[in-house]
Backbone as XML, in Angstrom:
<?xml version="1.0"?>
<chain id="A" units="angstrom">
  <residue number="1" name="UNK">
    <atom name="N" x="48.166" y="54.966" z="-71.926"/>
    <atom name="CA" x="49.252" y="55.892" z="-71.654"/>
    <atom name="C" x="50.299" y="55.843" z="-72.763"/>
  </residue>
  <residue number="2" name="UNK">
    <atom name="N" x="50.726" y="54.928" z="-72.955"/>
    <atom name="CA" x="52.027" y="54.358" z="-74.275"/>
    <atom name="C" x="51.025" y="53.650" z="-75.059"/>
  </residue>
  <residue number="3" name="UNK">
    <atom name="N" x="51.427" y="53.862" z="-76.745"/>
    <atom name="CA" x="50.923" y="52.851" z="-77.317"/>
    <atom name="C" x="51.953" y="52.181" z="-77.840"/>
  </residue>
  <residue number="4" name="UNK">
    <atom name="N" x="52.976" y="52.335" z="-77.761"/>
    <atom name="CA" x="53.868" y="51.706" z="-78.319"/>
    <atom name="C" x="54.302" y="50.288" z="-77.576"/>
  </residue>
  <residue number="5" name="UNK">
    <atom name="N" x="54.060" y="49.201" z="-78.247"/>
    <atom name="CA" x="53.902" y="48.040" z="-77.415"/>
    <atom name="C" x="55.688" y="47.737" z="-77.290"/>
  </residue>
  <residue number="6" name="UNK">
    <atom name="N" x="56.335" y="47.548" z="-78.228"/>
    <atom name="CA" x="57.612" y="47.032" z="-78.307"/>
    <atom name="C" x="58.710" y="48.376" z="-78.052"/>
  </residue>
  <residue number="7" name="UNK">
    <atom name="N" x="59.755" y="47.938" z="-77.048"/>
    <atom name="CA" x="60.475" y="48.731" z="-76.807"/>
    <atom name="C" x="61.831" y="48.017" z="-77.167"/>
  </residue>
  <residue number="8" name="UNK">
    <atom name="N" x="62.983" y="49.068" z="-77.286"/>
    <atom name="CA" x="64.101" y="48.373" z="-77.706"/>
    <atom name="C" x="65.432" y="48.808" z="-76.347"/>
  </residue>
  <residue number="9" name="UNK">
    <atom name="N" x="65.850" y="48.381" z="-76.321"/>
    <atom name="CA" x="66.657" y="48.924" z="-75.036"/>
    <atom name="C" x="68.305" y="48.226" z="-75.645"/>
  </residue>
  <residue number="10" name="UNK">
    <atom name="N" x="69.046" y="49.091" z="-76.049"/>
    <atom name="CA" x="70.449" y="49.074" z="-75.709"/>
    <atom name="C" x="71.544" y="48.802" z="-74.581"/>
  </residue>
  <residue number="11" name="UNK">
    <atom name="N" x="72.280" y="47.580" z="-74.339"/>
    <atom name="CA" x="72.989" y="47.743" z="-73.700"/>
    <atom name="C" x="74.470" y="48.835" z="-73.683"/>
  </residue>
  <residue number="12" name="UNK">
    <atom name="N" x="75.363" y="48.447" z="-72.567"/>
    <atom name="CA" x="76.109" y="49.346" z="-72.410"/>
    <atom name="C" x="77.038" y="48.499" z="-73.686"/>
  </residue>
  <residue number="13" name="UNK">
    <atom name="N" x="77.502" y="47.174" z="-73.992"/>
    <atom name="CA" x="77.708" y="46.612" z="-75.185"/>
    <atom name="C" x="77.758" y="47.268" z="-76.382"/>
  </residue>
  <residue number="14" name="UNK">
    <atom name="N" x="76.496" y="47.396" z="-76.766"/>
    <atom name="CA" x="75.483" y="48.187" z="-78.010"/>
    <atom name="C" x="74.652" y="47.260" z="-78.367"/>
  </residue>
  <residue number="15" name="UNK">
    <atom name="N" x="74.641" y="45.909" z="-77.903"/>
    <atom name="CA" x="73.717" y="45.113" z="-78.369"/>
    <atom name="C" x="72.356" y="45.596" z="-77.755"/>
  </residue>
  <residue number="16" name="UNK">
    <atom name="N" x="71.264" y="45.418" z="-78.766"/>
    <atom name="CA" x="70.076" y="45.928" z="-78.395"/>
    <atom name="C" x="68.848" y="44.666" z="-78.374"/>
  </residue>
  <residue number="17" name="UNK">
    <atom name="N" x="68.137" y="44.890" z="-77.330"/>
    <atom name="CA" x="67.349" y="43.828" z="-76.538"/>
    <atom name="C" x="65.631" y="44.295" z="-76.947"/>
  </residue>
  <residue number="18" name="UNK">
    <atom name="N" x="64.662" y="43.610" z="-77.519"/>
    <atom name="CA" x="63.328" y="43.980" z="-77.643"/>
    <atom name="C" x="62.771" y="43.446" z="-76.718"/>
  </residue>
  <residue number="19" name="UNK">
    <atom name="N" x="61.701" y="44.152" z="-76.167"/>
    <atom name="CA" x="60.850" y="43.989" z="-74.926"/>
    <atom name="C" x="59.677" y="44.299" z="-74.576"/>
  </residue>
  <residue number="20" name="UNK">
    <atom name="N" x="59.002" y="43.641" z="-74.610"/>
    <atom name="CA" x="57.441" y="43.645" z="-74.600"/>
    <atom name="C" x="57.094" y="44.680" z="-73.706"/>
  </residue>
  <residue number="21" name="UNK">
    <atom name="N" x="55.814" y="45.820" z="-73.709"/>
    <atom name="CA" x="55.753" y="47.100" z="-72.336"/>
    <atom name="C" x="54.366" y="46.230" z="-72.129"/>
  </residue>
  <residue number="22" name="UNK">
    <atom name="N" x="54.397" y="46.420" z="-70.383"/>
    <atom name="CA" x="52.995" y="45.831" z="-69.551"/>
    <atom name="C" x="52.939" y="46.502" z="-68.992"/>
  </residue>
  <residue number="23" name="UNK">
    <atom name="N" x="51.411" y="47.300" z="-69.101"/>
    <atom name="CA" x="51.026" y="48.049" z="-68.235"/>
    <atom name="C" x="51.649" y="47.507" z="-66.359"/>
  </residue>
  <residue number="24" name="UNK">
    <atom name="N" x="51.908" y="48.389" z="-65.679"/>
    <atom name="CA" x="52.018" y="47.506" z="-64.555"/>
    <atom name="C" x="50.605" y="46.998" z="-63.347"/>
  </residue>
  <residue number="25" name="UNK">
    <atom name="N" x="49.391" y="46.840" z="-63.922"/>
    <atom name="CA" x="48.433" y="46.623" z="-63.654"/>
    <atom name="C" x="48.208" y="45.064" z="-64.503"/>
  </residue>
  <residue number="26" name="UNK">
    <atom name="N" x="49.213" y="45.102" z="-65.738"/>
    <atom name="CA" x="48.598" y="43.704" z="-66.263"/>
    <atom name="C" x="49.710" y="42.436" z="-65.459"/>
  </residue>
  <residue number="27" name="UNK">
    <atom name="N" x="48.825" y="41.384" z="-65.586"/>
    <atom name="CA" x="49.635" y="39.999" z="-65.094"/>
    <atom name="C" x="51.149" y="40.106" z="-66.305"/>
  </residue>
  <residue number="28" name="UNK">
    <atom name="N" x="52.095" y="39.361" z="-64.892"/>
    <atom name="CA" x="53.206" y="39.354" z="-65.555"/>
    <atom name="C" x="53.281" y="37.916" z="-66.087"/>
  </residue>
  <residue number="29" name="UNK">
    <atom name="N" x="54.020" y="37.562" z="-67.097"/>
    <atom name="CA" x="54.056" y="36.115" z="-67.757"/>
    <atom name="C" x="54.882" y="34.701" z="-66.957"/>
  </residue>
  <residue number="30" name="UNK">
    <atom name="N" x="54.646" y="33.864" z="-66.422"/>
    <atom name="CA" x="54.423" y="32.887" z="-66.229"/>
    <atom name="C" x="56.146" y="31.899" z="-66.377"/>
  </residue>
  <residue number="31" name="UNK">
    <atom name="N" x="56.690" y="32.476" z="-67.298"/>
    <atom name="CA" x="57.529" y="32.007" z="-68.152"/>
    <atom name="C" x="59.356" y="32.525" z="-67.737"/>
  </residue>
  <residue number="32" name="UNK">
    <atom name="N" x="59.961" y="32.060" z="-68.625"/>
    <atom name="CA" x="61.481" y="32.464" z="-67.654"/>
    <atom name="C" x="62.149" y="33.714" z="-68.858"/>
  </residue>
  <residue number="33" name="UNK">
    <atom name="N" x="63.109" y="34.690" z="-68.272"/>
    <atom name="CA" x="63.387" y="35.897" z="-69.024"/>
    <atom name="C" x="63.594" y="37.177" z="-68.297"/>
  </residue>
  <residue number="34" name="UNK">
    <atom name="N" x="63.445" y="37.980" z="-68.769"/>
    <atom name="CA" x="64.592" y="39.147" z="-67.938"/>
    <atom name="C" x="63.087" y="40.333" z="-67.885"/>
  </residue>
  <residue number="35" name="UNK">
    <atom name="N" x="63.285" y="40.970" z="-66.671"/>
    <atom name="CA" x="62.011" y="42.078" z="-66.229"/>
    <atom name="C" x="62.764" y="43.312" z="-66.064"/>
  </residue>
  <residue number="36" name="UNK">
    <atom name="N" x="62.403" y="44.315" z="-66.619"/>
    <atom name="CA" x="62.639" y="46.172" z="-65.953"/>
    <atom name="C" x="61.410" y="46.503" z="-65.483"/>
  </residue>
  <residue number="37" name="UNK">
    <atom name="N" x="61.365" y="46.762" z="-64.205"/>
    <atom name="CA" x="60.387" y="47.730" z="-63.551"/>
    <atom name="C" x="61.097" y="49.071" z="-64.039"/>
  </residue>
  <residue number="38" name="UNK">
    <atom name="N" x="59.823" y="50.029" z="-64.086"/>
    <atom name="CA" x="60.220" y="51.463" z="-65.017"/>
    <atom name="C" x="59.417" y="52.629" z="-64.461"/>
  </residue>
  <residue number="39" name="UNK">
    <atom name="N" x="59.853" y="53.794" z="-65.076"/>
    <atom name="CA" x="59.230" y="54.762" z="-64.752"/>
    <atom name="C" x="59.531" y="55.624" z="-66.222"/>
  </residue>
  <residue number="40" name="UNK">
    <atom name="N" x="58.348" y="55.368" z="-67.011"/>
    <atom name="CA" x="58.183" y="55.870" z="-68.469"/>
    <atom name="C" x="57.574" y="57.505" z="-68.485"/>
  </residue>
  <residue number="41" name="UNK">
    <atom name="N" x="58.471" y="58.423" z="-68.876"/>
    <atom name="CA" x="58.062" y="59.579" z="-69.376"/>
    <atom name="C" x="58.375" y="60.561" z="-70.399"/>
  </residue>
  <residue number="42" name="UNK">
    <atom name="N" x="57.443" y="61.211" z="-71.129"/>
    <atom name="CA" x="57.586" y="61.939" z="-72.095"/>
    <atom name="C" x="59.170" y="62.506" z="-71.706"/>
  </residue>
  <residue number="43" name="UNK">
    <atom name="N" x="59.869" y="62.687" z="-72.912"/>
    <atom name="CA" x="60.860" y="64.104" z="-73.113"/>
    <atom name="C" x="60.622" y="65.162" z="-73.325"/>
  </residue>
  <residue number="44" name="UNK">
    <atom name="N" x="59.833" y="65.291" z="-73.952"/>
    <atom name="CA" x="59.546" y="66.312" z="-74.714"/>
    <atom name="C" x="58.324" y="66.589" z="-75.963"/>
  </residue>
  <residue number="45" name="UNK">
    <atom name="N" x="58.117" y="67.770" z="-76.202"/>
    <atom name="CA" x="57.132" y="67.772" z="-77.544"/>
    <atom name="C" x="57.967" y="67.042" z="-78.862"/>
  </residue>
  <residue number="46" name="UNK">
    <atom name="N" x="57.382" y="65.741" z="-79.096"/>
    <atom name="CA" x="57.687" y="64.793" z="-80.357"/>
    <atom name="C" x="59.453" y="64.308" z="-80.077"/>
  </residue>
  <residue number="47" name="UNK">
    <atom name="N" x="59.884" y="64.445" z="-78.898"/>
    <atom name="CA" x="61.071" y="63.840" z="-78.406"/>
    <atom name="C" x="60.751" y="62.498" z="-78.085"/>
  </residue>
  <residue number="48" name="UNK">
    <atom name="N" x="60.225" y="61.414" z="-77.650"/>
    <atom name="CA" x="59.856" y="60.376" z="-77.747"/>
    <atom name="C" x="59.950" y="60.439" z="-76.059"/>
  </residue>
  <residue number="49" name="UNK">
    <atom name="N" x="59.825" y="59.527" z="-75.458"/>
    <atom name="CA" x="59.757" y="58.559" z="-74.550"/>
    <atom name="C" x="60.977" y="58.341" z="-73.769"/>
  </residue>
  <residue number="50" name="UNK">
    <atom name="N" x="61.416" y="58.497" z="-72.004"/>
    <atom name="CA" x="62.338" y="58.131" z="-71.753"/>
    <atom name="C" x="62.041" y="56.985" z="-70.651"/>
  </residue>
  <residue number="51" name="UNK">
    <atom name="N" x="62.949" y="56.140" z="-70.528"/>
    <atom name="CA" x="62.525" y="54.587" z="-69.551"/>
    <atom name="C" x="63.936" y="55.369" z="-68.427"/>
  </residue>
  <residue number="52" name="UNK">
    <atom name="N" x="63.192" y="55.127" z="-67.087"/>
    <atom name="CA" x="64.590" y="55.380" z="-66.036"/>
    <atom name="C" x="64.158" y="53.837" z="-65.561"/>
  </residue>
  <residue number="53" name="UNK">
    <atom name="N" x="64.981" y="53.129" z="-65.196"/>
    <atom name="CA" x="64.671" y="51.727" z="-64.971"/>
    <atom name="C" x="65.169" y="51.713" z="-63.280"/>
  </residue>
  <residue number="54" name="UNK">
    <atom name="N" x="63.918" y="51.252" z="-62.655"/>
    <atom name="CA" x="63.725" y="51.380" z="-61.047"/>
    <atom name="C" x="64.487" y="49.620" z="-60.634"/>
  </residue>
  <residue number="55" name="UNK">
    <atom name="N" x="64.505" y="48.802" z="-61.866"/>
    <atom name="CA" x="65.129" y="47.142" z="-61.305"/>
    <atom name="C" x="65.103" y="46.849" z="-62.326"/>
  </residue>
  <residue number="56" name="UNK">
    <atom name="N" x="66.396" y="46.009" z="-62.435"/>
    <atom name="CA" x="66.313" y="44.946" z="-63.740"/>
    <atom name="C" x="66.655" y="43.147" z="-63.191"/>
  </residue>
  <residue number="57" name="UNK">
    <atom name="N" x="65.686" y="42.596" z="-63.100"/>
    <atom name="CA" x="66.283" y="41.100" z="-62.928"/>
    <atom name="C" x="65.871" y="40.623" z="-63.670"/>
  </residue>
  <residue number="58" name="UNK">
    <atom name="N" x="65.906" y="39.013" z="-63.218"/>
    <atom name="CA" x="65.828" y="38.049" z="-64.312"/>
    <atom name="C" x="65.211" y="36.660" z="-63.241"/>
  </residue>
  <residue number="59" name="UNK">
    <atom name="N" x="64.495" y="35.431" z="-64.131"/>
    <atom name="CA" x="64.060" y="34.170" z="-63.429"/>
    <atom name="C" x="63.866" y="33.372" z="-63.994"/>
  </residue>
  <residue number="60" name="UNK">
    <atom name="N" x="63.669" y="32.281" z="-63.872"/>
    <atom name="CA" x="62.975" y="31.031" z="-64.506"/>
    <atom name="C" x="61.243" y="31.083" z="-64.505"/>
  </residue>
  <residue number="61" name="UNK">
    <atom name="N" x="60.661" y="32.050" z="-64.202"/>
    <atom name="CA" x="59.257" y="32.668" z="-63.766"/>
    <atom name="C" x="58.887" y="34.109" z="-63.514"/>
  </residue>
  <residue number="62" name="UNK">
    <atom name="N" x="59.173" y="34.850" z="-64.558"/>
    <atom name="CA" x="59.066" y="36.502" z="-64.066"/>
    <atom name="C" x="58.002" y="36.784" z="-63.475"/>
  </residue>
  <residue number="63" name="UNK">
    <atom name="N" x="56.985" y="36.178" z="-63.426"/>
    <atom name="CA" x="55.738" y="36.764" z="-62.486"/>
    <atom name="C" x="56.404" y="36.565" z="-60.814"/>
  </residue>
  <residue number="64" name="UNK">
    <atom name="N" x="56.999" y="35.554" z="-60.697"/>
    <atom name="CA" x="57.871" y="35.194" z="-59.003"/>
    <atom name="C" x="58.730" y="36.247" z="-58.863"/>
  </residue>
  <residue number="65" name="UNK">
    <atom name="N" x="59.150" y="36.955" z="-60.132"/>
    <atom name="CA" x="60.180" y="37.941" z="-59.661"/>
    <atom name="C" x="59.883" y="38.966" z="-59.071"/>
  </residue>
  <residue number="66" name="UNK">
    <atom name="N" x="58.375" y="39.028" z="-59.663"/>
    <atom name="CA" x="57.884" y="40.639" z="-58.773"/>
    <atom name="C" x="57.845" y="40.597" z="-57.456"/>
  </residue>
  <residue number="67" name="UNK">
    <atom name="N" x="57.473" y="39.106" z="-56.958"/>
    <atom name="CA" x="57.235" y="38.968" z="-55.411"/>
    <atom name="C" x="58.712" y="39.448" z="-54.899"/>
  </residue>
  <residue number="68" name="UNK">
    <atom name="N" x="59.906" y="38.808" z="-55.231"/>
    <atom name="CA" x="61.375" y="39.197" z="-54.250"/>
    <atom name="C" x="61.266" y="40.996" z="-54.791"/>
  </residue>
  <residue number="69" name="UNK">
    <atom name="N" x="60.667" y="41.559" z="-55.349"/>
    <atom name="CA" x="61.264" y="43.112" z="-55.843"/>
    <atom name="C" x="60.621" y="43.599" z="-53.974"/>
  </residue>
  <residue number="70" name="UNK">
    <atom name="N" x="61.516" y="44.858" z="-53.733"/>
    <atom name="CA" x="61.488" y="45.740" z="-52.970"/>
    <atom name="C" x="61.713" y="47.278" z="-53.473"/>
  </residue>
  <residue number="71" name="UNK">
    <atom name="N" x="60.737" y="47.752" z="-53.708"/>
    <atom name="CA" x="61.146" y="49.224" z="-54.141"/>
    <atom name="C" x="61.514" y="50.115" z="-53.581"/>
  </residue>
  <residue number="72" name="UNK">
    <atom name="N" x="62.237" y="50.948" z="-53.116"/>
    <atom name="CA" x="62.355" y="52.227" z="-52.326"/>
    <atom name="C" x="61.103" y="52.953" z="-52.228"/>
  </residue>
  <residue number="73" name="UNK">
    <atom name="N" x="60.936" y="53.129" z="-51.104"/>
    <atom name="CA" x="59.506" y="54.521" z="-50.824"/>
    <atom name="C" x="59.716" y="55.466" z="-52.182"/>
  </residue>
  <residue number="74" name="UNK">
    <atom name="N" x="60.798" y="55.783" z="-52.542"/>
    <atom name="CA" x="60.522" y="57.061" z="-53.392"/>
    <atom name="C" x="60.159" y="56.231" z="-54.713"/>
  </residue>
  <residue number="75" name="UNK">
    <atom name="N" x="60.380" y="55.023" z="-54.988"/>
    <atom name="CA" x="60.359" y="54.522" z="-56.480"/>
    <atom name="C" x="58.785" y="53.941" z="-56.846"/>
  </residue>
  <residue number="76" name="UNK">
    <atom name="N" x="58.538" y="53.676" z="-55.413"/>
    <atom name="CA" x="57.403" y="52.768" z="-55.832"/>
    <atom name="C" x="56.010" y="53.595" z="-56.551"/>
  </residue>
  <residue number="77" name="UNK">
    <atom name="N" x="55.646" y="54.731" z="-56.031"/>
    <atom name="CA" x="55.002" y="56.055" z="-56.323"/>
    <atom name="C" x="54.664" y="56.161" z="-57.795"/>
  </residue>
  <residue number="78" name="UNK">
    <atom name="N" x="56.142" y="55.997" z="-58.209"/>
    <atom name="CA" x="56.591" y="56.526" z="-59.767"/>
    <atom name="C" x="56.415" y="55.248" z="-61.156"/>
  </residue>
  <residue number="79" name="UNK">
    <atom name="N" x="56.702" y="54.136" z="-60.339"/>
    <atom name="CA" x="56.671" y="53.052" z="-61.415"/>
    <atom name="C" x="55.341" y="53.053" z="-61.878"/>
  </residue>
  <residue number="80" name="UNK">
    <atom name="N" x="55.628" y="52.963" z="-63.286"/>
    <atom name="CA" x="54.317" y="52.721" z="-64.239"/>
    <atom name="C" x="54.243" y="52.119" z="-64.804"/>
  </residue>
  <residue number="81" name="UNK">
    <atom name="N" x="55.292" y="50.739" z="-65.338"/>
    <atom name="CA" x="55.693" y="50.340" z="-66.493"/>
    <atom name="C" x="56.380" y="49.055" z="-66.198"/>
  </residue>
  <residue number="82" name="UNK">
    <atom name="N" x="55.969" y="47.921" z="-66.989"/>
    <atom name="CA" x="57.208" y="46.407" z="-67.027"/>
    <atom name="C" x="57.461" y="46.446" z="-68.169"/>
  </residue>
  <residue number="83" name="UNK">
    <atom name="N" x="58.483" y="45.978" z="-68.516"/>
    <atom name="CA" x="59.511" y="45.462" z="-69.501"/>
    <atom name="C" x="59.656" y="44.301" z="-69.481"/>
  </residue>
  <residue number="84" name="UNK">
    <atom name="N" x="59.427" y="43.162" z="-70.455"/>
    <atom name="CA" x="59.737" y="41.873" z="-70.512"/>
    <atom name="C" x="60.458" y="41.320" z="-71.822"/>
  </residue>
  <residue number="85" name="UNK">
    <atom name="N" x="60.807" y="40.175" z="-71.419"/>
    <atom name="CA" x="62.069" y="39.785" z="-72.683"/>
    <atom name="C" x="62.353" y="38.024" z="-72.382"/>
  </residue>
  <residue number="86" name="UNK">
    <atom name="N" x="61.371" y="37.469" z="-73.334"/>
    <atom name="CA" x="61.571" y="36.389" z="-73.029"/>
    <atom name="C" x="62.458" y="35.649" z="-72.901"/>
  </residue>
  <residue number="87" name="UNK">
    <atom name="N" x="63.112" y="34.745" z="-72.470"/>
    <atom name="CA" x="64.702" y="33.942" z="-73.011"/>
    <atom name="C" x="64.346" y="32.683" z="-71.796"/>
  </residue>
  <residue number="88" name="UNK">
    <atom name="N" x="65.032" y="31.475" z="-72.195"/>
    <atom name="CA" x="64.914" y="30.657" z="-71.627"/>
    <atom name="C" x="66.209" y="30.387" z="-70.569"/>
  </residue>
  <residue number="89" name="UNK">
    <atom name="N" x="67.052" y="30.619" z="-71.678"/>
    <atom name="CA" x="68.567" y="30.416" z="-70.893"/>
    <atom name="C" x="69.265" y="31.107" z="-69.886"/>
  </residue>
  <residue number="90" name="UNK">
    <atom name="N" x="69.076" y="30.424" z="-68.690"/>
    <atom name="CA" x="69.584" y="31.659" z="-67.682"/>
    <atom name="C" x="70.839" y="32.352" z="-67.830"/>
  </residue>
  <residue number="91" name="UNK">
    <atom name="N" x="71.880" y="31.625" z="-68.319"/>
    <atom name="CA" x="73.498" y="32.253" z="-68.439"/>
    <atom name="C" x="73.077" y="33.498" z="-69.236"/>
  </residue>
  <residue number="92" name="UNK">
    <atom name="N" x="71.817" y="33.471" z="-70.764"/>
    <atom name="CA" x="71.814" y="34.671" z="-71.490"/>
    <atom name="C" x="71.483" y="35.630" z="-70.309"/>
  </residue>
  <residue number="93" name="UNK">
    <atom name="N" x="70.306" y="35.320" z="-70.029"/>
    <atom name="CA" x="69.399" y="36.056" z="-69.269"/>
    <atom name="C" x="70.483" y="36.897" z="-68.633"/>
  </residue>
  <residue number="94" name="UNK">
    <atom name="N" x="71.326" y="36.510" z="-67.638"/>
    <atom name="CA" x="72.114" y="37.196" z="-66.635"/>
    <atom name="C" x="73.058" y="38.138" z="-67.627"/>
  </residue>
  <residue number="95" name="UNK">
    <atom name="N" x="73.585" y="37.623" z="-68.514"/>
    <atom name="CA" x="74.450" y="38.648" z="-69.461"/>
    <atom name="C" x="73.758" y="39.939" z="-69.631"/>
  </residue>
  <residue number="96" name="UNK">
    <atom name="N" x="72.026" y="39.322" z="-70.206"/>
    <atom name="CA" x="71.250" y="40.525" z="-70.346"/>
    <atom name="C" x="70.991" y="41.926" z="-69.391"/>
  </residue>
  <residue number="97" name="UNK">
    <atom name="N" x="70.987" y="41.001" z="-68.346"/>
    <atom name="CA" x="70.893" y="41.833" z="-66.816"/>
    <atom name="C" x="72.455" y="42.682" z="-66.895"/>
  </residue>
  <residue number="98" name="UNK">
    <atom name="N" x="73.107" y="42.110" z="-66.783"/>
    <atom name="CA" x="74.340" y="43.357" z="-66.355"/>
    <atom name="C" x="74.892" y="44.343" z="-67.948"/>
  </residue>
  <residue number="99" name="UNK">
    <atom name="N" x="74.811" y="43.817" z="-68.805"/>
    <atom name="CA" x="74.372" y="44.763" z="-70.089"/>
    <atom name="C" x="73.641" y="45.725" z="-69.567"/>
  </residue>
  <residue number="100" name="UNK">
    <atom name="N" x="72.593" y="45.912" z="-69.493"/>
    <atom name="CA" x="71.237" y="46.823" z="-69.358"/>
    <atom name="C" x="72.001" y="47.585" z="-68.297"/>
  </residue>
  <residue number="101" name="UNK">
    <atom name="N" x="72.614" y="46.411" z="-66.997"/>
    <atom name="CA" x="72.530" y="47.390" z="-65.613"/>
    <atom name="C" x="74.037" y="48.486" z="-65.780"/>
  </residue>
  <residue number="102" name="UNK">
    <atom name="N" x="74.862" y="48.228" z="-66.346"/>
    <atom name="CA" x="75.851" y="48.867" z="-66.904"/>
    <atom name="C" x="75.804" y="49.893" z="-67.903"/>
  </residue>
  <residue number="103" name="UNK">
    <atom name="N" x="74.811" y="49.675" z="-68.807"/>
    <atom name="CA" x="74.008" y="51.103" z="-69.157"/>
    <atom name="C" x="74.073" y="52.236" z="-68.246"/>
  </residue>
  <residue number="104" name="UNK">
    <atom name="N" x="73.333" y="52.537" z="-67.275"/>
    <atom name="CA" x="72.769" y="53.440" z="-66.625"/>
    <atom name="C" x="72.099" y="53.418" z="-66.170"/>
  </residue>
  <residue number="105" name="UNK">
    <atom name="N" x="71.133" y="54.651" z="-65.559"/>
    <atom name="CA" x="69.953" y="55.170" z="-64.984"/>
    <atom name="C" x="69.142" y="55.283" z="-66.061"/>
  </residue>
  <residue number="106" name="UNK">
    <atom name="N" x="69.365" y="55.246" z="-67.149"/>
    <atom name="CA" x="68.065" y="56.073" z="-68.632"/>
    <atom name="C" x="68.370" y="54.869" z="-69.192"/>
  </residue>
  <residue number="107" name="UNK">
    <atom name="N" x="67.475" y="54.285" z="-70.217"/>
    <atom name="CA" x="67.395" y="53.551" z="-71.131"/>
    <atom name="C" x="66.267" y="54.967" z="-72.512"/>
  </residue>
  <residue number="108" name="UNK">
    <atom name="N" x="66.613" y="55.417" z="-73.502"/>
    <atom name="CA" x="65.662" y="55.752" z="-74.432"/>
    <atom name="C" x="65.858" y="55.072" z="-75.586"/>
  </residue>
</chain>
């Protein structure tokens, strides 16, 4: 669907965060760091790609994080897409989280 493996996501800051895309069919990693569940779609002809981000958390184990997610009936349908971002340090991690979540609804 995407080939573009690396995504970059801007906070509301301007600092900008790189993030691995997983199909949401592949295993999530094992490891501690910040997750967007997504819903990835075209803009347009050669407009690139827009991310509406359905959750953004964070864990000491992002694969455990998927278990606490609850999606809304309408979101779950639509998600196609993880976002990952490794980091060890939870204090970053959480900065990362309300950056992103202070953004918005769109990440492109």
């Amino acid at each position: 669907m995407f080939e573009q493996n690396e995504w970059s996501f801007t906070g509301a800051s301007g600092a900008k965060y790189l993030f691995m895309r997983l199909a949401k069919s592949e295993a999530m990693p094992q490891s501690p760091g910040v997750v967007v569940l997504a819903y990835v779609h075209p803009r347009g002809h050669l407009a690139g790609w827009q991310v509406n981000p359905l959750f953004i958390g964070h864990g000491g184990d992002i694969g455990s994080v998927l278990d606490e997610v609850e999606l809304d009936s309408d979101q779950r349908p639509i998600w196609n897409s993880n976002f990952v971002l490794a980091e060890s340090d939870a204090s970053v991690r959480e900065g990362i989280v309300r950056d992103l979540e202070a953004k918005g609804a769109e990440f492109c």
